[in-house]
N, C-alpha and C positions, 0 to 999 in steps of 0.2 A: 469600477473594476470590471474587465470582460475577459474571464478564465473562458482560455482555452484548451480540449486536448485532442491530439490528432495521432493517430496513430496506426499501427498494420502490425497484427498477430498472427498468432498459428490460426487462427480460426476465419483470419479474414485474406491470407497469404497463403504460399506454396512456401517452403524452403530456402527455393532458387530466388523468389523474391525477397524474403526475409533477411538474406544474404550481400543483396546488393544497397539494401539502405541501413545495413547495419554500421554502426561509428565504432570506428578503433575508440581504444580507451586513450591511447599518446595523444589524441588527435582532438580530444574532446573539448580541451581549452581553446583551441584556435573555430572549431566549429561556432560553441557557442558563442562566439566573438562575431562572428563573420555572419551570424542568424540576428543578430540584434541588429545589426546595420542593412543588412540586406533584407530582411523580413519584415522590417519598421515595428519589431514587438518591443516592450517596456521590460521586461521582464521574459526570460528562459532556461527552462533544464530538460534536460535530455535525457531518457531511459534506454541502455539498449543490450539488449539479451538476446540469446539466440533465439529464442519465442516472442519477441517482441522488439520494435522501436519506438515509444511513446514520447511525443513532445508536449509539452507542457507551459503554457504563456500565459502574458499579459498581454495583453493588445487592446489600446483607447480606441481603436478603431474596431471592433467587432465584428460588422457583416463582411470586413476585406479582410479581416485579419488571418484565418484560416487558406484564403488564396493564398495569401502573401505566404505564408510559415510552409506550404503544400511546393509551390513556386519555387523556393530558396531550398526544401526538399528533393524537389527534381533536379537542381541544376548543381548541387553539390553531388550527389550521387545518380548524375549524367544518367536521368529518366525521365522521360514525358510527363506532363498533366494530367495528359489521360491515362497512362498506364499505371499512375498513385490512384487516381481516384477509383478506377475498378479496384485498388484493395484496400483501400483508408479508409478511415470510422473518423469522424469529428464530435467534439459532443462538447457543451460554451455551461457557463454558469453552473446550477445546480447540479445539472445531468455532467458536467465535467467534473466534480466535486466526487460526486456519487460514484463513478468511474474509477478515480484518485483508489479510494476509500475501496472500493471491490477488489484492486489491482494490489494494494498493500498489503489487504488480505488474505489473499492466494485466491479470493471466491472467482477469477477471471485466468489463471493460467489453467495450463495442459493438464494435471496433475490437480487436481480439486484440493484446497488449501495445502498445498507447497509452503513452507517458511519460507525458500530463500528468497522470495521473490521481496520480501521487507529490506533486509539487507541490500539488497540490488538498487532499491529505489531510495536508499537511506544515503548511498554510497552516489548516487545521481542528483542528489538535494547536496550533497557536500561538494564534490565537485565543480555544482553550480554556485553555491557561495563561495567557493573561494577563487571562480574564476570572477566573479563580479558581476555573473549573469541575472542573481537575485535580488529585489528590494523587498519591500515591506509588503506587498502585496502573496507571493509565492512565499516570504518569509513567516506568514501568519499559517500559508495554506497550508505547507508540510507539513509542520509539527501538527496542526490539529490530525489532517491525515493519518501518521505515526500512530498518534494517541488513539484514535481511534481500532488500526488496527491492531495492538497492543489488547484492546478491551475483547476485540472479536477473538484474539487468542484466549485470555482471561478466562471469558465469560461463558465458550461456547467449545466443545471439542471438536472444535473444524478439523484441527490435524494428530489428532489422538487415534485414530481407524486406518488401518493401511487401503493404499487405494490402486500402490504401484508391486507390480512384481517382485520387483527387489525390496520395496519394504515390507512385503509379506513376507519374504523368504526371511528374513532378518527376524523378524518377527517369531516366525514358527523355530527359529536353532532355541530363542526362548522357554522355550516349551522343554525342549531338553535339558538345557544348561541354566542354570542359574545366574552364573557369576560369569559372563560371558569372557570379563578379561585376564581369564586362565585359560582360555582356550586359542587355538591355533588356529587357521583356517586357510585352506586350501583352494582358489577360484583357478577353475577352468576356462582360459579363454579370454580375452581383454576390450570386447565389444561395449558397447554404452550399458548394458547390462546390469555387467560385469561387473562396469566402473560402478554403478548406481549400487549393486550390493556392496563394493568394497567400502562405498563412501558409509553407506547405513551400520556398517559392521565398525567402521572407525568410530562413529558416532556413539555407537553404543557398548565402545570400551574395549574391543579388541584390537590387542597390538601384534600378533604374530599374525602376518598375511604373505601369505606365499601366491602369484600369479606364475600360472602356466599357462605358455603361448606356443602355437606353432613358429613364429618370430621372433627371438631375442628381442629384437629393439620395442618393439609395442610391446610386450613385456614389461621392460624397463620403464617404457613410459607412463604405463600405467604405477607400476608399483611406486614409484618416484613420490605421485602423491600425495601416497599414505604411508611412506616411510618403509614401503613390503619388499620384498624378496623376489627377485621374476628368474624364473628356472624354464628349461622348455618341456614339450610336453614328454619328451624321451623318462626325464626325469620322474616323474610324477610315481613310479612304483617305491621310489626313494623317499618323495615326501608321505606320500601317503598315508604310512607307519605311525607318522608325525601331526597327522591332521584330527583334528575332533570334529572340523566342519569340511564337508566337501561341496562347493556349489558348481554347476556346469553348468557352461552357453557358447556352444560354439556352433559353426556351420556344416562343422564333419557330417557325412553321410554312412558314419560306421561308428559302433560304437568306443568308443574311446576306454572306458574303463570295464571292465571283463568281472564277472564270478571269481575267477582262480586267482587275480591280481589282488582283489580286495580280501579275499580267504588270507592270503601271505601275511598281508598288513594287520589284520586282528590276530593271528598269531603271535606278530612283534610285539603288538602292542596288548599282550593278554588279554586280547576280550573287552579292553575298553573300548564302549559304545562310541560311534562314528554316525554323525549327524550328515545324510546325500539329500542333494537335493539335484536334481538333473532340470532344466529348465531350456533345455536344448527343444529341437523338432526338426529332424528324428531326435532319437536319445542317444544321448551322451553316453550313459551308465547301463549297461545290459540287464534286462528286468527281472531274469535271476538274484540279482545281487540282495534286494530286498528279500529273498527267503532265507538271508542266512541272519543267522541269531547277532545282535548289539548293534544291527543297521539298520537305521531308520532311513528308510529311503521313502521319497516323496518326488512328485514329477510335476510341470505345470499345471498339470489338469487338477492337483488335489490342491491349487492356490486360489484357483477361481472363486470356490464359496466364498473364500475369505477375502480376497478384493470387491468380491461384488457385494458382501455385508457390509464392509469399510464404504465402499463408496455410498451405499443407501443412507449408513452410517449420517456421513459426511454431508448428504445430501437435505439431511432432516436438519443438522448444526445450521447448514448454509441459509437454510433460510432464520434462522435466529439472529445467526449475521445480517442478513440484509435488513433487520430490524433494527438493529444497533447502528447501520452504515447508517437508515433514514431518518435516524434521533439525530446523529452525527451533522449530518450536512445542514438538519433544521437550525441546529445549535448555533452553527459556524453563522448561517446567515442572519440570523435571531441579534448574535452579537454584531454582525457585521453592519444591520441596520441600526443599531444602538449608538457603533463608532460615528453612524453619517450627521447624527443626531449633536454630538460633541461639539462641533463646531457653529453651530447653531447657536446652543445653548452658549456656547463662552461669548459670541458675541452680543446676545443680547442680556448675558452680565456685563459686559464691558458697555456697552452703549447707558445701560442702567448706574451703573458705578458713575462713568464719566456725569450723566444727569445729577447722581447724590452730591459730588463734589462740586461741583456749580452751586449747587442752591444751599450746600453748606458754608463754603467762600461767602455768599450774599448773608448769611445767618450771621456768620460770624465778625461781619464788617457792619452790617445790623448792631448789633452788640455794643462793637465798638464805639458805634456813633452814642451811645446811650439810651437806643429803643431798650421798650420793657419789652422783657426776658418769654413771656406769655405771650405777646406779639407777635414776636421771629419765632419762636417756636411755631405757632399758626400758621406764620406765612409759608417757614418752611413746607411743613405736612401738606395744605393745598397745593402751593406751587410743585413738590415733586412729584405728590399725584396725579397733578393735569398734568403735569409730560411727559410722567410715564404711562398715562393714557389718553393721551393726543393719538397717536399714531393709532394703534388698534380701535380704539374709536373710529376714525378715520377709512381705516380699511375694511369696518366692518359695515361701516353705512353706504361707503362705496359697492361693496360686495350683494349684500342686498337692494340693491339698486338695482344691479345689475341682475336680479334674478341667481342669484351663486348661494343659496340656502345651507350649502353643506359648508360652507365658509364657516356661517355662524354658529350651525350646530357644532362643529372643531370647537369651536370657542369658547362656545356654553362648556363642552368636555374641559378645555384647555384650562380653563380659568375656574373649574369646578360651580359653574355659577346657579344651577339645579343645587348644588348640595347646600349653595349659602342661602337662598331663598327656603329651602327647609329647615336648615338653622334657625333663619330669622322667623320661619313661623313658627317653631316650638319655643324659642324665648320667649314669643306673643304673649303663646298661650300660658305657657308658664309664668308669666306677669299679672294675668285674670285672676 
């Protein structure tokens, strides 16, 4: 087997790059079709995310294989040799295993253990089996994979610390509310943010989300979703009243929400506490607003401690993880040298068997002519002995001949033949 992985991420790409070898998901059946035949791999699946496109092979051929899968990369997505290898990473065997295994567990994306990045690669193993791009080989390698990063969740709080602004924000409405899916909440603005808190707020149980945009349709698009509400921003003195959580990100250059607008809304709403969180630069929410009573207002600056704990956090898990990933990959290969061993071993049962049944046919036609019983028994036992040690006899006097010492030392191990000669000399002695 020669695992391969080739790949180009946020860390080894721009954007504009990451863009152009990215694979539609409609499209992914006929690629991996057209990578086995034109790549010469045995075995292929394909990962592709906006921060990522990893390919993933078998290839009998190894030191070509990575041209070849690089090659069939460029001329599918109409780019150079050279312009992949300035941003490609290759990595074969253990080190591509090990890679697999970091990548499963968030310890390799943008966002220092991310979940979904399991999901993505779960959803890229199935794809692949059911386009027929897998055998037994990538079939063994996922699931251990999987399982492993499964144990790196388990065992380690990789992704229990927030490390992302919007999961900090999410995070800190916590601290106020309890029971988050009684409350309402209100996002300002519908940039990747935004998105990112809307997603963390769905996650963690709230179903009232109202999106305000300068834009009806981004709006819409955002709110779609997560099943929210998209109002524009004219509206928002309306929702307001209605909100428990207010988060803001937008690119305004003036503030958007005022002292006297927010004074109205806890009048409506008697003084129930309203959870601001302004996340804009400039601000969103005018810095008054925080002096008035049942508003908790908070701005980026007061998230940083707490990202940058989560990530130090995060960063102590990680290496726990990468303890777990290099039991992982030892395991995988531990057994994988056991499988090579199988076929070894059944052959020389079979070769053995075939020798019993010979010299038991002669036993038993023995018998039949009228030899004593004590006889063919004898003859049997010598004769299956010397054939089943003809050969290694053989190979082991040749081997010494030749000067190949470590031949026979295997052998002494193989056949345990140190432990029978200390056997035989404690029967000795115990006969004295």
């Amino acid at each position: 087997m020669s695992l391969l992985v080739i790949g180009i991420n946020h860390k080894s790409a721009p954007l504009a790059i990451r863009e152009r070898v990215n694979f539609a998901p409609e499209l992914m059946n006929e690629a991996l079709a057209d990578a086995l035949v034109s790549a010469q791999v045995d075995e292929i699946a394909i990962l592709s995310t906006c921060n990522r496109t990893e390919i993933f092979a078998v290839a009998s051929d190894e030191l070509d294989g990575d041209n070849r899968l690089l090659q069939w990369l460029g001329n599918y997505h109409s780019m150079t040799l050279d312009e992949l290898r300035e941003c490609s990473y290759v990595f074969r065997e253990q080190q591509a295993l090990h890679h697999m295994m970091q990548v499963a567990s968030g310890l390799d994306s943008m966002i220092l253990g991310e979940p979904q990045i399991l999901g993505q690669m779960k959803s890229a193993y199935a794809v692949a089996a059911h386009s027929g791009s897998i055998a037994s080989e990538l079939g063994r390698i996922f699931p251990q994979v999987f399982n492993i990063a499964k144990r790196v969740r388990t065992d380690t709080a990789i992704g229990e610390n927030p490390v992302s602004v919007a999961y900090a924000a999410v995070n800190l409405t916590q601290h106020i509310f309890t029971d988050l899916s009684r409350t309402r909440a209100l996002l300002i603005g519908a940039g990747e943010t935004i998105e990112l808190v809307a997603r963390h707020l769905s996650d963690k149980g709230v179903r009232e989300i109202v999106v305000a945009n300068r834009t009806l349709g981004r709006a819409h698009e955002l709110a779609e979703k997560f099943g929210a509400e998209a109002v524009l921003l004219s509206e928002i003195p309306e929702q307001l009243a209605k909100a428990d959580i207010v988060i803001s990100s937008t690119a305004s250059q003036l503030p958007i929400l005022g002292k006297g607008a927010v004074e109205h809304a806890l009048r409506l709403r008697k003084h129930k506490p309203i959870f601001m969180l302004d996340l804009a630069v400039p601000r969103d929410i005018e810095e008054q607003v925080g002096e008035l009573d049942d508003i908790y207002l908070y701005t980026v600056d007061d998230l940083k401690d707490i990202v940058d704990e989560g990530l130090k956090n995060r960063e102590q898990e990680a290496r726990k993880a990468d303890q777990i990933i290099a039991a992982g990959v030892e395991e995988f290969y531990r057994q994988l040298r056991s499988l090579n061993a199988v076929s070894t071993v059944k052959a020389l049962r079979s070769k053995a068997e075939t020798l019993r049944d010979a010299e038991l046919e002669k036993a038993l036609r023995a018998l039949a002519r009228g030899d004593l019983p004590e006889a063919v028994l004898s003859g049997l036992a010598r004769n299956l002995t010397n054939k089943l040690l003809h050969s290694p006899s053989s190979q082991m006097r040749r081997a010494s001949a030749m000067g190949r010492n470590e031949v026979i030392n295997w052998s002494r191990e193989l056949f345990e033949l140190d432990m029978h000669v200390e056997n035989a000399k404690t029967a000795a002695d115990d006969s004295e």
